[in-house]
C-alpha positions in Angstrom: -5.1 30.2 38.1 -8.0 28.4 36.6 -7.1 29.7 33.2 -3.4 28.3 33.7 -4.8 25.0 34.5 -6.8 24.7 31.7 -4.3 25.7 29.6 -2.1 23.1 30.7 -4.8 20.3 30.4 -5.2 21.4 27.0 -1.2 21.2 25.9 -0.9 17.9 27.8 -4.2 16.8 25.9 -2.8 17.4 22.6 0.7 16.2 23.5 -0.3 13.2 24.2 -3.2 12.6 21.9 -0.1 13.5 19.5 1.8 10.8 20.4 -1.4 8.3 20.0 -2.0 9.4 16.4 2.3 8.7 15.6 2.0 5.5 17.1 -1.2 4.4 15.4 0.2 5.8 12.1 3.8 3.8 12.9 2.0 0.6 13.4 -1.0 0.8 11.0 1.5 1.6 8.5 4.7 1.9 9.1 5.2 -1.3 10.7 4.0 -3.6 7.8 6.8 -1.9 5.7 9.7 -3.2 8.3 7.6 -6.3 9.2 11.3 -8.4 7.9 13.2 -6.7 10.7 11.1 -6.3 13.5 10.6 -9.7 12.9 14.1 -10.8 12.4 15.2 -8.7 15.5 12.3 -10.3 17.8 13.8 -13.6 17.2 17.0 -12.3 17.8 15.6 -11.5 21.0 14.4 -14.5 21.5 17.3 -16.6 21.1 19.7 -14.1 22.9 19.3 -16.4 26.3 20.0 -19.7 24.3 22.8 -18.1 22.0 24.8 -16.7 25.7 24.6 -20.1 27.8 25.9 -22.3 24.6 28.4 -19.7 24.2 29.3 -20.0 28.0 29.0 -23.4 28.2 30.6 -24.3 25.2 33.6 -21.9 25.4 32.4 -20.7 21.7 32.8 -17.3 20.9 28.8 -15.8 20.8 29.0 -14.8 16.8 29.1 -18.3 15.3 27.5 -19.6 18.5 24.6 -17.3 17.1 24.6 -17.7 13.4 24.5 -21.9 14.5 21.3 -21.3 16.4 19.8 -19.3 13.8 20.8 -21.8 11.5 19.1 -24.9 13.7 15.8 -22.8 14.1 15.2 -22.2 10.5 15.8 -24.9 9.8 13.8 -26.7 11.8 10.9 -24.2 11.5 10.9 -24.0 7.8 10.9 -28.1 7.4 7.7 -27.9 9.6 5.9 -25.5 8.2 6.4 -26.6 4.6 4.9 -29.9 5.3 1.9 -28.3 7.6 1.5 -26.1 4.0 1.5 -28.2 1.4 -0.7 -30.7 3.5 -3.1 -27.3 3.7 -2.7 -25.8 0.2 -3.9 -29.6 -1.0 -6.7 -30.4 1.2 -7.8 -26.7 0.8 -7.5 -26.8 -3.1 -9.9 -30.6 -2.8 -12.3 -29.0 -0.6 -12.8 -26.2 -3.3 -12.4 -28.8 -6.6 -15.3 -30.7 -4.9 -17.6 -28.2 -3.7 -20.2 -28.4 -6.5 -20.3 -32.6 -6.0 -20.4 -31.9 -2.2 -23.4 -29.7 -2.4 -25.2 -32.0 -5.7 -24.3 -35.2 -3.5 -25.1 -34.2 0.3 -27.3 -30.4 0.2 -29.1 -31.2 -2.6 -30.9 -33.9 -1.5 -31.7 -33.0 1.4 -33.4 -29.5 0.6 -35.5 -32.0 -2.2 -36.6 -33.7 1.3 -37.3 -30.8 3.3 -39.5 -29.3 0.3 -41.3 -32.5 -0.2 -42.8 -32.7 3.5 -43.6 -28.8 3.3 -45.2 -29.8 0.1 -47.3 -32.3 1.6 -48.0 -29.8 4.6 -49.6 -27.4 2.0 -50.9 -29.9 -0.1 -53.1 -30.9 2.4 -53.6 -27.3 4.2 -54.0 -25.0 0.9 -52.9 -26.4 -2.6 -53.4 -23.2 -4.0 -50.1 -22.4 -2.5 -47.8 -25.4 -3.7 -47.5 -23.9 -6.8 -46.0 -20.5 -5.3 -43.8 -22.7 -3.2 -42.5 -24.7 -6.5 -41.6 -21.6 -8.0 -39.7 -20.4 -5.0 -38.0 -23.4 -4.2 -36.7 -23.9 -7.7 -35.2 -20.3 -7.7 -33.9 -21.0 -4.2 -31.8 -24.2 -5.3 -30.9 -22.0 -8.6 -29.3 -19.7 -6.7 -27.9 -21.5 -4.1 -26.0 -23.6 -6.7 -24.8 -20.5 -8.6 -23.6 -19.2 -5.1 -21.6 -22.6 -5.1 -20.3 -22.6 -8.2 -19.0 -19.1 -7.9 -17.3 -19.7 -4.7 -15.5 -22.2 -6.0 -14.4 -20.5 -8.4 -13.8 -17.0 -6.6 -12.2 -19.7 -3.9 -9.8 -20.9 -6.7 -9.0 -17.2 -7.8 -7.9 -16.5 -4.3 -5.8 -19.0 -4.2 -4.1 -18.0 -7.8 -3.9 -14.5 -6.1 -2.1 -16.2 -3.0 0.4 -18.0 -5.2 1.4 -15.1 -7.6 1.9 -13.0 -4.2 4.5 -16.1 -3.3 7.6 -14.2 -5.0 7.1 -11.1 -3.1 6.7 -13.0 -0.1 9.7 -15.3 -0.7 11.4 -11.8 -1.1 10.5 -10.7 2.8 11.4 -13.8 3.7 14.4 -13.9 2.6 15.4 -10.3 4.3 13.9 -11.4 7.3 16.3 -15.1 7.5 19.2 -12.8 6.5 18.5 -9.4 9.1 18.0 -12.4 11.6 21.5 -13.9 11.4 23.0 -10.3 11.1 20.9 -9.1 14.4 21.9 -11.9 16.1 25.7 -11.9 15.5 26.2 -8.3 16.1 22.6 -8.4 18.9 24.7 -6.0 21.7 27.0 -3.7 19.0 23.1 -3.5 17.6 21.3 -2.6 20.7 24.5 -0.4 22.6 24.5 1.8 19.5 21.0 2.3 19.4 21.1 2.9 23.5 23.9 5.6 23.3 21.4 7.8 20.8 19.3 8.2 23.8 19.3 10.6 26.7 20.4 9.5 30.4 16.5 9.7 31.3 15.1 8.9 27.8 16.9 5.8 28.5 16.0 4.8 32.0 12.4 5.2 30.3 13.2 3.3 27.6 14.6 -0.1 29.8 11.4 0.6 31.7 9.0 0.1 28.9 10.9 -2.7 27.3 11.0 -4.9 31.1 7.8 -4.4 31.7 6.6 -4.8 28.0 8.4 -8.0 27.4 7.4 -9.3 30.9 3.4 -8.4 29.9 3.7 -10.1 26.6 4.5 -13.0 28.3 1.9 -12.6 30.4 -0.9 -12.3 28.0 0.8 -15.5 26.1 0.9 -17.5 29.3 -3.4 -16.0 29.8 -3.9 -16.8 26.3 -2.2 -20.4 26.8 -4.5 -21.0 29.9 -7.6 -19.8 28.3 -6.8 -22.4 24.9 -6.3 -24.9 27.5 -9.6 -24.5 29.4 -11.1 -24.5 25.7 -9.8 -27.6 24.9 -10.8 -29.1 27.9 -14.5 -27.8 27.7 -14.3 -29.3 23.8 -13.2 -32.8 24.5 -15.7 -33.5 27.4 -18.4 -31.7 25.2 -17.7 -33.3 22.0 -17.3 -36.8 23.6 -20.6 -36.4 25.7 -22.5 -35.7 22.0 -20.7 -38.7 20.2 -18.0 -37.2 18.3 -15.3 -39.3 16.9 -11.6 -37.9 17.2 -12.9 -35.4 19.9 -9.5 -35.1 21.4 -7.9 -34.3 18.5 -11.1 -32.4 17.4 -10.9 -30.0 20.2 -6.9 -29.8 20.2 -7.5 -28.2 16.4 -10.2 -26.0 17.1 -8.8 -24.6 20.6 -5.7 -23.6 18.9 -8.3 -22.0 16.2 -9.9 -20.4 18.7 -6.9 -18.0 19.2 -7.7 -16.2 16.2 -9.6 -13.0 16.7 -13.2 -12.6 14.9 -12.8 -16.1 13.6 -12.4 -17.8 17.0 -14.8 -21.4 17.7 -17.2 -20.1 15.7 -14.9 -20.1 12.7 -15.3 -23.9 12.8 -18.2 -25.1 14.8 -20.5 -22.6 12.8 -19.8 -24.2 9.2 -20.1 -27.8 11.4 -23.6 -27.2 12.8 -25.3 -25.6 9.2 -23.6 -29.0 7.6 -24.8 -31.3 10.0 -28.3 -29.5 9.8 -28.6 -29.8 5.8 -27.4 -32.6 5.4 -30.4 -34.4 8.4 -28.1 -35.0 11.6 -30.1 -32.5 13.0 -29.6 -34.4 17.1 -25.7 -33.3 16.0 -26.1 -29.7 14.7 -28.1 -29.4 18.3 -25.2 -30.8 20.2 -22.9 -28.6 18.6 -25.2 -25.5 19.2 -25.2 -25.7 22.3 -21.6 -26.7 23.1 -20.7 -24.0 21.0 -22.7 -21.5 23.5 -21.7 -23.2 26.5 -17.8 -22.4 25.3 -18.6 -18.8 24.5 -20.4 -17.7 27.1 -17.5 -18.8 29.1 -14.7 -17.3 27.2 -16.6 -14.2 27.2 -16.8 -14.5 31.1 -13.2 -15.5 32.0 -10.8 -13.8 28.9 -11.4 -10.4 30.4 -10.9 -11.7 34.3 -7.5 -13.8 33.5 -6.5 -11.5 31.1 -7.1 -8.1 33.2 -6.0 -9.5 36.6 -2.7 -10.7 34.8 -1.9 -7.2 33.4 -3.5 -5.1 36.5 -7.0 -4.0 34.3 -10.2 -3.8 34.7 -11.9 -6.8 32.5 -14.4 -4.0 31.3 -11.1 -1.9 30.4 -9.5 -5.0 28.4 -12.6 -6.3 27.4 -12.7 -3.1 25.5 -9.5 -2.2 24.5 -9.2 -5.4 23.0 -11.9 -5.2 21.2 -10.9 -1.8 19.7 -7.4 -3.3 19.0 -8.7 -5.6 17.0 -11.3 -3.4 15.1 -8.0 -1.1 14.5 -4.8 -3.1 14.4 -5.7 -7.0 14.0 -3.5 -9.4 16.2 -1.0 -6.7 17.1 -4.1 -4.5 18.9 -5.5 -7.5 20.5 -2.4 -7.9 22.7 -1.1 -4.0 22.0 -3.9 -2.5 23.2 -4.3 -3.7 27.0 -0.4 -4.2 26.9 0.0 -0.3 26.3 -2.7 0.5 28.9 -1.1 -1.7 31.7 2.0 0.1 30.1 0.7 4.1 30.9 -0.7 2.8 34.3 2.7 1.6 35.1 4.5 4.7 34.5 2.0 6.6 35.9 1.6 4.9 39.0 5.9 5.1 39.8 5.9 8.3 39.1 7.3 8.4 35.7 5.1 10.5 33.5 1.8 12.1 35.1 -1.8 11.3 33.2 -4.5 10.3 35.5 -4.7 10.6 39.2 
């Protein structure tokens, strides 16, 4: 009986670690390849609510009531975006022109200053050791300005990179406008073709996992929304108290930042405090510090707590399946990882599939 058992455990074990390897494989690989589609089908999705109450309302049949509203969103979307871009691409493209004048004009000086008064500190302890200290310092600023200079120019070969990778990104693009006004028109021949390939209980499982997939993605977007939000409020009060200008809009910027995954506040604050430090507004760098801590320490305290208790986890469990989505998957693990979690404790707890007692 024993051996039975553990022959079972052992067939389930690999079944479903079997399953976790095609599923890491379809989205570490497979799903940058049909990135145009899934994409174009999501909105779809998304506008599938809209596209049926127009329709309804307007006594227009849902086709061209569909292609219109794909029509209206792209083009709204893609007249936003291209002014938010070129605004980007040509403060980005300054910022790199000018490093070198930034770092002769504001560093410079100000590591000339710090070396002078540890200068005079020696000078007055040990003079033997000024000399040592002249040597080092000089190779110091040496390579500190080549480091400059280079990433300026590695900064400037990025972005040439960027912009000869525009025509095969204009290419995806372009599939993904076009799949997106196809999905939409034909959205339930689509989805009722795709529907009938499945078994009668395949595809009571299926409707399960979508409902509760869709409803916990908008549950970690409304968590993620509340989370930005108490950010931005912690910013603003902080950055005011420390005598900020613009703190609002500050702290609006770098909350929506803050989304990111690795980069986060620190992406920005980080950079802000080692600026403010070289170039002598040392009472700001500290004010930043320890805002900057204050704002951590509480996002590290309350992401997994909203986050867990909005998708029925542990915060240790999404703390660290989040983490190991994003070490594996990027953007899509941060918010796949806990979703497919809740997702198996769902079906496991109403009895759909059988995994953990």
């Amino acid at each position: 009986m024993k051996m039975e058992k553990k022959k079972a455990f052992l067939i389930n074990f690999l079944y479903y670690a079997l399953l976790l390897c095609a599923a890491f494989v379809v989205l570490k690989y497979g799903l940058p390849l049909l990135a145009p589609f899934v994409i174009a089908f999501i909105l779809a999705y998304l506008l599938r609510k809209p596209v049926l109450f127009l329709s309804r309302k307007l006594h227009i049949p849902q086709k061209p009531t569909a292609i219109l509203l794909v029509l209206i969103f792209y083009s709204t979307i893609g007249l936003l975006l291209s002014l938010v871009g070129i605004r980007a691409f040509s403060s980005t493209r300054d910022l790199v022109l000018n490093l070198p004048q930034i770092y002769a004009r504001h560093v410079e000086p100000v590591l000339m200053g710090i070396f002078g008064n540890l200068e005079q500190a020696l000078q007055k302890m040990d003079p033997s050791l000024v000399s040592t200290l002249e040597d080092l310092f000089n190779q110091f600023t040496q390579s500190l300005g080549q480091m400059v200079s280079g990433l300026s120019v590695g900064a400037m070969g990025t972005i040439s990179g960027i912009a000869s990778s525009l025509p095969g990104l204009f290419i995806k693009l372009l599939l993904m406008i076009i799949s997106t006004f196809f999905i939409a028109a034909d959205y339930e021949l689509l989805t009722g073709f795709f529907l009938k390939q499945l078994g009668g209980k395949t595809q009571k499982i299926f409707m399960q996992v979508k409902e509760y997939v869709v409803g916990t993605l908008f549950v970690c977007i409304r968590s993620y929304a509340l989370i930005m939000s108490i950010t931005f409020v912690e910013l603003s009060l902080g950055l005011t108290v420390i005598g900020v200008k613009n703190s609002i809009l500050i702290a609006f910027l770098i909350s929506v930042f803050d989304v990111l995954p690795v980069l986060g506040t620190g992406g920005i604050m980080i950079p802000w405090m080692v600026i403010s430090a070289l170039t002598g507004n040392y009472s700001l760098s500290l004010g930043l510090l320890i805002v900057y801590l204050f704002i951590t320490v509480i996002r590290n305290i309350i992401e997994p707590k909203i986050v867990g208790s909005q998708i029925g986890l542990h915060p240790v469990v999404t703390l660290a399946s989040m983490f190991a989505g994003v070490q594996l998957l990027g953007v899509v693990g941060l918010f796949g990882f806990p979703i497919s979690l809740s997702l198996l404790r769902h079906l496991n707890d109403n009895g759909t599939i059988h995994i953990f007692k």
